[in-house]
C-alpha positions as CSV (number, residue, x, y, z in Angstrom):
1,X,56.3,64.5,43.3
2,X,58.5,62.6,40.5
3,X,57.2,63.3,36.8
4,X,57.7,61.4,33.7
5,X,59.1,62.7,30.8
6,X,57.9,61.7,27.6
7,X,58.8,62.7,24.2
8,X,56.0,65.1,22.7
9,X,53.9,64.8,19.6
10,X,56.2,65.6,17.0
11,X,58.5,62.5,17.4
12,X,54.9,61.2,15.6
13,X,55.4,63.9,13.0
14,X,58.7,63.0,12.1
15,X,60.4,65.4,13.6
16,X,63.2,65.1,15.5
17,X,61.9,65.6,19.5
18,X,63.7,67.3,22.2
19,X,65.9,65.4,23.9
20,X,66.6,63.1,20.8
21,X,69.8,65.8,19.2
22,X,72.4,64.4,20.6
23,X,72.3,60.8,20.1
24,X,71.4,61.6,16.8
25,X,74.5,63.7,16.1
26,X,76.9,60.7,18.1
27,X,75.2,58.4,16.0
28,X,76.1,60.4,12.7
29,X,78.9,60.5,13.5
30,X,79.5,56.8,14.5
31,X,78.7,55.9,11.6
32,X,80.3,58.2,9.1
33,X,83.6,57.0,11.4
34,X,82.6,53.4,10.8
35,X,82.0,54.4,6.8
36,X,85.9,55.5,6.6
37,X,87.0,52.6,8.8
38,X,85.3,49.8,6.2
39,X,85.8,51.7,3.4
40,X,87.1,49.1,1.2
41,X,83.8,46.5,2.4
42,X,81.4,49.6,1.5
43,X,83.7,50.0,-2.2
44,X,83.6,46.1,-3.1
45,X,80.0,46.3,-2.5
46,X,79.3,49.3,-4.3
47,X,81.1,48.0,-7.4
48,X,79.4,44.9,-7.2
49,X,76.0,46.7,-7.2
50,X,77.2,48.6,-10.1
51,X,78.7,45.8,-12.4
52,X,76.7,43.2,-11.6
53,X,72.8,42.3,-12.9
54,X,72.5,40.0,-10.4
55,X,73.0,42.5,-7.5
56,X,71.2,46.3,-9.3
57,X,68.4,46.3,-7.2
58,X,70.7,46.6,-3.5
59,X,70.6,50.5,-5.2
60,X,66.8,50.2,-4.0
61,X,67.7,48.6,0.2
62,X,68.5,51.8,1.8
63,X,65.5,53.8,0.4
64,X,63.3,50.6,1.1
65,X,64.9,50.2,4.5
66,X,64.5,54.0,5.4
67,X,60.5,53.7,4.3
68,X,60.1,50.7,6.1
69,X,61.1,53.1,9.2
70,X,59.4,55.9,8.3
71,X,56.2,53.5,8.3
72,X,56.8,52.2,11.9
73,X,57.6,56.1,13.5
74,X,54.6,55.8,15.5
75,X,56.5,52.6,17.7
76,X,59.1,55.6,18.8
77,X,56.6,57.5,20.1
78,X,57.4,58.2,24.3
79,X,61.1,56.4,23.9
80,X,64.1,58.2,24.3
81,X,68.0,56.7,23.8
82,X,68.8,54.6,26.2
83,X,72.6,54.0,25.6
84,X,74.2,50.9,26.7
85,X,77.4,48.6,26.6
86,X,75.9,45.4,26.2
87,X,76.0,45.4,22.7
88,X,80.4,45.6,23.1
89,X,79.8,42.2,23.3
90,X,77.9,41.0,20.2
91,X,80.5,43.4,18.6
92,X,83.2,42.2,19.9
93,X,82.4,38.5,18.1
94,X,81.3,40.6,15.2
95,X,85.0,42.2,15.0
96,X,86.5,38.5,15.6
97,X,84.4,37.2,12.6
98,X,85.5,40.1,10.4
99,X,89.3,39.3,11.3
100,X,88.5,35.4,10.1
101,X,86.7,36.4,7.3
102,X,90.0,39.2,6.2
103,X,92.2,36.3,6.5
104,X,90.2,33.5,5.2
105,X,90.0,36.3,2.0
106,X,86.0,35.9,1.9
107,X,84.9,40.1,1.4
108,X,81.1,38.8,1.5
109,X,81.7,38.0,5.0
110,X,83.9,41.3,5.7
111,X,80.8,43.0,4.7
112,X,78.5,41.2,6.8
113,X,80.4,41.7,9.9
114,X,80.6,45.6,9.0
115,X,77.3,45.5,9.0
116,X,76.7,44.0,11.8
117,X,79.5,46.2,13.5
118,X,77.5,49.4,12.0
119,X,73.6,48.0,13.5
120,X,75.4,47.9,16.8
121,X,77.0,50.7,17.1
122,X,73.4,52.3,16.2
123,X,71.7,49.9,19.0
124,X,74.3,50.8,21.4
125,X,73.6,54.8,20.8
126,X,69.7,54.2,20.7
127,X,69.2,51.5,22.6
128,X,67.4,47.9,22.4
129,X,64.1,49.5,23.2
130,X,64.1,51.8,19.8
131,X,66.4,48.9,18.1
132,X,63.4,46.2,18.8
133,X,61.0,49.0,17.2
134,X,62.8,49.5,14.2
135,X,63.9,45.2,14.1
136,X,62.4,45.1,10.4
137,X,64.4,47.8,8.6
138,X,67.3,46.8,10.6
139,X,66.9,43.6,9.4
140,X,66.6,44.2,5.7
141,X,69.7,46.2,5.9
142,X,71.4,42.5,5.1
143,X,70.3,42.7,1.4
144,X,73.1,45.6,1.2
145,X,75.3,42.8,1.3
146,X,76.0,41.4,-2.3
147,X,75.9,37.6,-1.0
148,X,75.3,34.6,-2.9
149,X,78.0,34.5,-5.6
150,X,79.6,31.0,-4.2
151,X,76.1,29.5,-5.5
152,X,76.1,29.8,-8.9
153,X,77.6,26.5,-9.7
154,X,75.5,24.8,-7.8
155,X,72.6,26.2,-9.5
156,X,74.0,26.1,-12.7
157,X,73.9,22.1,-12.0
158,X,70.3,22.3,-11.0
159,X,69.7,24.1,-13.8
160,X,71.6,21.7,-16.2
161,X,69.4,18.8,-14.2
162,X,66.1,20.1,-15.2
163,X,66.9,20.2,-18.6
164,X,68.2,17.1,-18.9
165,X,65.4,15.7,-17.4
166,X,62.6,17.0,-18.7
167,X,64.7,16.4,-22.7
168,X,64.0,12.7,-20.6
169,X,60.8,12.9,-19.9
170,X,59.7,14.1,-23.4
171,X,61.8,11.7,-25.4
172,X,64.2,14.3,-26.8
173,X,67.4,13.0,-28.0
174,X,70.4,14.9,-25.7
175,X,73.7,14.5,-24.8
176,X,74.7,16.2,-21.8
177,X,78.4,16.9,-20.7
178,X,78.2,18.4,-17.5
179,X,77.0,21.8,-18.3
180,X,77.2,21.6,-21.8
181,X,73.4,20.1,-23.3
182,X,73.1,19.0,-27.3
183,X,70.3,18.4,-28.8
184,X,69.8,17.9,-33.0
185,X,68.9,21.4,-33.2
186,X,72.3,22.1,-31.3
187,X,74.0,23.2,-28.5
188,X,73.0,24.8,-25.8
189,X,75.0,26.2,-22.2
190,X,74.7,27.0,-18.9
191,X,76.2,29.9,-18.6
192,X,76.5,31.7,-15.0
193,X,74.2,34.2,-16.6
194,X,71.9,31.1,-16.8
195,X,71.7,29.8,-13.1
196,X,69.6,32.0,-12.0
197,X,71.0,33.9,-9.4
198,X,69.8,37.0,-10.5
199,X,66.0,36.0,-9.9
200,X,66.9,34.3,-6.8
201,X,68.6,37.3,-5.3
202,X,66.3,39.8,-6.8
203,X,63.6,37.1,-5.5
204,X,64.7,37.5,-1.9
205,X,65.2,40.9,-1.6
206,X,61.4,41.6,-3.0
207,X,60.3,38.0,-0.8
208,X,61.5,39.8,2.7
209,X,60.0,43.2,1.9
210,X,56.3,41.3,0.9
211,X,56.6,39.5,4.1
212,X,57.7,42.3,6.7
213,X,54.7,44.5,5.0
214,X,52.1,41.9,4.6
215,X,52.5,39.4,7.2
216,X,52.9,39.9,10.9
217,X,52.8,36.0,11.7
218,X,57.2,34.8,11.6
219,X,55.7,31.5,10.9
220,X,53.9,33.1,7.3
221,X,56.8,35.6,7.3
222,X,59.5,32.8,6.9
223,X,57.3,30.5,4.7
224,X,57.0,33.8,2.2
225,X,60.9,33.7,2.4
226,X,61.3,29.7,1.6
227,X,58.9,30.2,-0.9
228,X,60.8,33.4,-2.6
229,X,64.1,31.5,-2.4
230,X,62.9,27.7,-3.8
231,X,60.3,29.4,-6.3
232,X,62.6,31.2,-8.8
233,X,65.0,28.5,-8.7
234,X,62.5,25.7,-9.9
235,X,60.9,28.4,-12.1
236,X,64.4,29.1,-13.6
237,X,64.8,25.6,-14.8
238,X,61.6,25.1,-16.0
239,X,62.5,28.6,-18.0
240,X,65.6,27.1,-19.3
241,X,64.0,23.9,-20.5
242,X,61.6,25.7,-22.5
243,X,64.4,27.8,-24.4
244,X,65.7,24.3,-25.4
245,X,62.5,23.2,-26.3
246,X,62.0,26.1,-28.6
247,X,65.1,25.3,-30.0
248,X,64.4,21.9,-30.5
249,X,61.3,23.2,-32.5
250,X,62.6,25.8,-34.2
251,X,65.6,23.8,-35.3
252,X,68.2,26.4,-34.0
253,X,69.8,26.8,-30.7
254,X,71.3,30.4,-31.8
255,X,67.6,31.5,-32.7
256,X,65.5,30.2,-29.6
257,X,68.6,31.5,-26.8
258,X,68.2,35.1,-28.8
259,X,67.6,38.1,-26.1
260,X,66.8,34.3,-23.8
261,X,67.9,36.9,-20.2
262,X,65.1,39.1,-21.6
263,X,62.4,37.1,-21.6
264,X,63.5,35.3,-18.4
265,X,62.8,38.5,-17.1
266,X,59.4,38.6,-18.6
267,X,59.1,35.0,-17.0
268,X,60.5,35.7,-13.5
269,X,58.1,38.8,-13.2
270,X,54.9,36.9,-13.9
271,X,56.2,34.4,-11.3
272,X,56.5,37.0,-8.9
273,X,53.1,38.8,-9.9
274,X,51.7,34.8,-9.3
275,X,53.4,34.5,-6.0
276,X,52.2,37.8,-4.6
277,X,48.6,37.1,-6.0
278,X,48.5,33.7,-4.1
279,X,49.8,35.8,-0.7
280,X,47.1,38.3,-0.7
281,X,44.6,36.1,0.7
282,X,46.5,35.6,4.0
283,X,47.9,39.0,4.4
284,X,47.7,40.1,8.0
285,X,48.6,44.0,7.0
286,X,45.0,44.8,8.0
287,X,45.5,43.2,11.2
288,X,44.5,45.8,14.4
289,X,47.9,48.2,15.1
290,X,50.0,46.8,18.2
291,X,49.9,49.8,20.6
292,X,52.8,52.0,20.9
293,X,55.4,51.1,23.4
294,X,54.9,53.3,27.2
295,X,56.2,56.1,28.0
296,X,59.6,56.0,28.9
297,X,60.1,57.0,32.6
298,X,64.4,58.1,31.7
299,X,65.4,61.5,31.0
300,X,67.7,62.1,27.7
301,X,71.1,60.5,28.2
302,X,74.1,62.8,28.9
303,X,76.4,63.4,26.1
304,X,79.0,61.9,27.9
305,X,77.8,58.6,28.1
306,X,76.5,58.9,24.5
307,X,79.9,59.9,23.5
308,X,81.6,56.7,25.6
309,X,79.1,54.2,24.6
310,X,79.8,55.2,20.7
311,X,83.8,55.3,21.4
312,X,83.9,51.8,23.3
313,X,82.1,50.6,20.3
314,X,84.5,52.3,17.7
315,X,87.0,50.8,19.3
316,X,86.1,47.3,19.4
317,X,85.3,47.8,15.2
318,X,88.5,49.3,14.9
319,X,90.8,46.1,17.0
320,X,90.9,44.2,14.0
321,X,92.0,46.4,11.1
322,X,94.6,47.8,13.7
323,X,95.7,44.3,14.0
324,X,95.7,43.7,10.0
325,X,97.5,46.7,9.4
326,X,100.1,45.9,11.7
327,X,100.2,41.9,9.6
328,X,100.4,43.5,6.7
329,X,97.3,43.6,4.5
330,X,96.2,40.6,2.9
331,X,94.8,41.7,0.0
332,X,97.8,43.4,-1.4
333,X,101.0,42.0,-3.6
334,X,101.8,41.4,-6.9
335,X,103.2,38.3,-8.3
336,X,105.9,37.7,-10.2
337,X,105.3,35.3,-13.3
338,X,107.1,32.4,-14.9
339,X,106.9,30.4,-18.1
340,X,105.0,27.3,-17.5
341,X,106.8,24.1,-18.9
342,X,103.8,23.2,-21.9
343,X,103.8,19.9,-23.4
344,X,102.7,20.1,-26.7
345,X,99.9,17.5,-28.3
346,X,100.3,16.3,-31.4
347,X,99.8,18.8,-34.1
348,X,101.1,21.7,-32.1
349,X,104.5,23.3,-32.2
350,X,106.0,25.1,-29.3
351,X,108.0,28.4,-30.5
352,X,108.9,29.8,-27.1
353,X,108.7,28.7,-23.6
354,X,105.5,28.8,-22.5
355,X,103.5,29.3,-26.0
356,X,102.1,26.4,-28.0
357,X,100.7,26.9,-31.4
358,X,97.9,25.0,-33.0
359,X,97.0,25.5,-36.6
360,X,95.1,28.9,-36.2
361,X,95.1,29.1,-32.4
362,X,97.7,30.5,-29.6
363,X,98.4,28.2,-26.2
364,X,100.1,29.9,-23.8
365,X,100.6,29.0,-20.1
366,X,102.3,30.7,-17.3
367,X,103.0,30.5,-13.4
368,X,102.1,33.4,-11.2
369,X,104.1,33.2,-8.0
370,X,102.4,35.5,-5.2
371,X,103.9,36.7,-1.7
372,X,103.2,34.8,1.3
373,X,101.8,38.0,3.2
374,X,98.9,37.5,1.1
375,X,95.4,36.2,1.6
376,X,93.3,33.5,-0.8
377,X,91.1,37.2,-1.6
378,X,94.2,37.9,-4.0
379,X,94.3,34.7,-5.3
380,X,91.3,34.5,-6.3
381,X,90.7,38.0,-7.6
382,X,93.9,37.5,-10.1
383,X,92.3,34.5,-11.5
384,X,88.9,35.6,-12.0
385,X,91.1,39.3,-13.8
386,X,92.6,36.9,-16.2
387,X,89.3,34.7,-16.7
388,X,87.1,37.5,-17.1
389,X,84.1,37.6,-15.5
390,X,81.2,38.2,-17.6
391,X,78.1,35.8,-16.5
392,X,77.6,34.7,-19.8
393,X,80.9,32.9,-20.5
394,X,80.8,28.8,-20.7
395,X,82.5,27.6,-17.6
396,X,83.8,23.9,-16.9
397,X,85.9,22.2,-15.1
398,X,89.0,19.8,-16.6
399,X,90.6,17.3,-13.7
400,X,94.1,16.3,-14.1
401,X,95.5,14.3,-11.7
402,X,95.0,15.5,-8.7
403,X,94.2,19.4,-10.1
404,X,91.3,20.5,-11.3
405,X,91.3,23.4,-13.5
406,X,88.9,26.0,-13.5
407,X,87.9,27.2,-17.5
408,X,86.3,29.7,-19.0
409,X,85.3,30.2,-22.7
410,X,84.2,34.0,-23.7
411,X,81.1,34.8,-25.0
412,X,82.1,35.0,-29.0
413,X,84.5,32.0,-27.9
414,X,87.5,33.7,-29.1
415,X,89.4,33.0,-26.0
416,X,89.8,30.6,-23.5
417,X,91.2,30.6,-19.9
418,X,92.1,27.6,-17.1
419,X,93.5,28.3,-13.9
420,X,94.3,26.0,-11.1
421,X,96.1,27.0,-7.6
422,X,98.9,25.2,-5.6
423,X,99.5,25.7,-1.7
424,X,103.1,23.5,-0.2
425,X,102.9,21.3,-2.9
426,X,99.3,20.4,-3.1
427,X,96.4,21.1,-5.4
428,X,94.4,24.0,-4.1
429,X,90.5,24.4,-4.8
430,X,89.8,27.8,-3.2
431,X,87.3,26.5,-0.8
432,X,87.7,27.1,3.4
433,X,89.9,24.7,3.8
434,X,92.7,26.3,1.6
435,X,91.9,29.3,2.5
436,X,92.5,28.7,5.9
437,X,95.7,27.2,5.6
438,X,97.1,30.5,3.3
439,X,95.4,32.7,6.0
440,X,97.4,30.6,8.1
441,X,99.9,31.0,6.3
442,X,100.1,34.7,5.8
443,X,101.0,35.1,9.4
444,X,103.8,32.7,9.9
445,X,105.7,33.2,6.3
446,X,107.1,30.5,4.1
447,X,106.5,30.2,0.4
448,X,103.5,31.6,-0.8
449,X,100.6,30.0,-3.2
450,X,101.0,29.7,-6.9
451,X,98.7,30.0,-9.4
452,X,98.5,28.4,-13.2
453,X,97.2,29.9,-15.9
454,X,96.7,28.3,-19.1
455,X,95.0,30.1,-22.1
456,X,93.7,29.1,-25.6
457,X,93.2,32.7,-27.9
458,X,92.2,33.0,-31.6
459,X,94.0,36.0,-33.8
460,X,91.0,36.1,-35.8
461,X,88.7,36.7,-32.7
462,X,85.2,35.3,-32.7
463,X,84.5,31.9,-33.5
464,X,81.4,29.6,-34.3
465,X,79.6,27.1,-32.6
466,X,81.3,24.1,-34.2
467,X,85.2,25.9,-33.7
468,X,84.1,26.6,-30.0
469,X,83.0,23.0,-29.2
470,X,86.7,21.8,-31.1
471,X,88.7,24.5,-29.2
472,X,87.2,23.3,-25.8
473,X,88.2,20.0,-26.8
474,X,91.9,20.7,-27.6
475,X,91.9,22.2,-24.1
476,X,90.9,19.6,-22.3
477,X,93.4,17.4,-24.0
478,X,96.1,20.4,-23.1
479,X,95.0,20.0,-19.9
480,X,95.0,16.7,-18.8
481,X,98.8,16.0,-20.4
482,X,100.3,18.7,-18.0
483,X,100.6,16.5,-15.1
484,X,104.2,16.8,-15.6
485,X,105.0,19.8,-17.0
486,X,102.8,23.0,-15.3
487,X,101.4,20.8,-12.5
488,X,104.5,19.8,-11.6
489,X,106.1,23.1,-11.4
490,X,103.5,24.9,-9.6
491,X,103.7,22.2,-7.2
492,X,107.6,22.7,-6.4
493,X,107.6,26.3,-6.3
494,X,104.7,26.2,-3.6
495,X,105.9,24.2,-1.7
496,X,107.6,24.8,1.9
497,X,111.4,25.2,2.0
């Protein structure tokens, strides 16, 4: 007679049941290999969580994740591992992505296809049985990912919209240059810190933890997501507006945009605390439990097959950094600077190459030449260096001919930064296309992008409101006369022998 084995009560206890050691300890180890092999994805993301406001509460995934599974333990109960291959497959497009995403320069999408490379190494180990049990902290897992960063302009123009048209709607004299809003009171900006990712991100993260506890339903489950991802973004423009309104009131700008992050935290909680209030009603948490699965009718897997099973999938992660390394990486070079030819406007004298001086400020501009080897991820990460990047800096954009420059004021306004990018002689905006093409380009050699940097600084540091508003201004006109001095240049020295 053929018995069944089953796992025995304590896998309900939460402890680890016989049978279960070894893919436990293969899986440990799979993933501590897979922690070295992406060390760099698991670093950027860190540092983001660290640095930036809009990404502190990833901190809070992996304990959330690991409760979420602790919660659904009884859904193990009678499985065993059941290792398999099928998942080499799913990785090995997961591996493919993660070489595009290494070339295109894009470390938000290295990190998803890491992640997805670490989930299915785990599935392969565990198998889909215990990987469809645990589907919901698997899931959440994607909020370790600090994604969402390319959307801030766009919401900072949503933003901007709203509170031009409700300054419409009420009858409030404005004038509104693109993110830039006045009002007789004074001035107000949309700074990055202003478009609300913060909420948005923050909004998901909490929006996909109400619905995996609350709901059961997908169809209420996704609805709770739309809702957590269109609700903060409305809610942050209607916040915005009222900060303007206040200061139309008051009669100060500086007075009503005081501590203005802190109360749009007060604001986006009671949103939040509204939205969940409004969910209670249809929560399906008290719903009767779904049984546990059967009893599986497999004995434990042999090491050996745990052990190949992990390796085939280490090796299809690992294809695609062996290929990098032998390319070269992308992400490394340092470029070798130039003057940049400066035209001086009227009123400004120019002492050295490259350096422009009017009245009390400094202009200086310079050409930053990188190696071809290299992808857009460099690029991009030496302009935002020299830009800074704190989220509450002014940021607009100045076209000239067929560049468009990329500026940044500081918060106290006390410097100013433009940069613009060339690729074989053409105008480069950072977006997939020229990314592509340097990716491209990184494999077959020739001459490598160059990028323009232009910058405005004051020796006696910060400035007011009205010297701000006047040094954007002389910018702008900097700017858009450099068509045949900077733009030029960068243009012949990116371009292809």
């Amino acid at each position: 007679m053929s018995t069944t084995r089953t796992a025995p009560p304590a896998a309900v206890a939460g402890l680890v049941p016989r049978g279960w050691a070894p893919a436990l300890l293969v899986l440990l180890a799979s993933l501590a290999a897979l922690g070295t092999l992406f060390a760099q994805e698991v670093a950027a993301a860190v540092e983001t969580w660290d640095r930036s406001t809009a990404y502190n509460h990833c901190w809070l995934v992996l304990p959330l994740a690991a409760w979420l599974a602790w919660e659904r333990r009884a859904r193990l109960a009678g499985l065993y591992p059941q290792p398999t291959t099928l998942f080499a497959i799913p990785a090995l497009g997961a591996a493919m992505a993660w070489l595009a995403a290494e070339r295109l320069g894009i470390m938000e999408g290295r990190q998803l296809a890491a992640l997805a490379l670490t989930v299915l190494a785990a599935l392969s180990v565990l198998g889909w049985r215990i990987g469809r049990a645990m589907a919901a902290p698997l899931a959440y897992l994607v909020f370790l990912v600090p994604f969402g960063a390319f959307a801030v302009p766009a919401l900072q123009r949503v933003t901007a919209w709203m509170i031009v048209a409700g300054l419409q709607l009420l009858g409030i004299p404005h004038f509104a240059d693109d993110l830039v809003i006045e009002i007789p009171s004074g001035t107000f900006l949309v700074a990055e810190a202003c478009a609300g990712l913060r909420f948005t991100i923050a909004s998901l993260a909490f929006g996909a933890l109400y619905a995996l506890v609350m709901f059961r339903s997908p169809a209420r489950r996704l609805t709770v997501l739309a809702l957590a991802l269109v609700v903060p973004i409305l809610a942050n423009g209607l916040r915005a507006l009222g900060i303007v309104l206040l200061g139309h009131h008051l009669g100060s700008a500086e007075a009503a945009a005081a501590d203005h992050l802190i109360y749009g935290w007060v604001f986006f909680s009671v949103v939040i605390l509204l939205l969940v209030l409004l969910g209670l009603p249809f929560r399906q948490d008290a719903a009767k439990t779904l049984p546990p699965p059967a009893a599986a009718t497999v004995a434990p897997p042999r090491p050996a097959i745990l052990l190949g099973v992990a390796g085939l999938q280490l090796a299809v992660a690992a294809a695609p950094s062996a290929l990098v390394a032998a390319l070269g990486p992308g992400g490394d070079g340092h470029p070798a600077a130039v003057a940049a030819r400066l035209t001086a406007p009227e009123g400004c004298s120019a002492p050295a190459p490259g350096v422009l001086r009017c009245q009390d400020l400094v202009i200086s501009g310079r050409l930053l030449l990188f190696p071809s080897h290299v992808t857009w991820a460099a690029v991009t990460a030496e302009g935002n260096r020299l830009a800074g990047e704190d989220d509450e800096a002014v940021t607009f954009s100045v076209a000239s001919g067929d560049a468009v420059w990329r500026a940044r004021q500081s918060p106290d306004g006390s410097r100013l930064v433009a940069v613009a990018s060339w690729l074989h002689g053409q105008p480069a905006g950072g977006g997939i296309r020229s990314r592509a093409e340097q990716g491209w380009n990184s494999l077959v050699g020739g001459k490598g992008p160059v990028l323009a940097v232009v910058s405005v600084e004051s020796p006696a540091g910060s400035r007011d409101g009205a010297s701000r508003l006047r040094d954007r201004a002389l910018l702008r006109r900097v700017l858009e006369m450099q068509g045949s001095g900077p733009a030029r240049q960068a243009a012949e020295l990116s371009r292809q022998p």
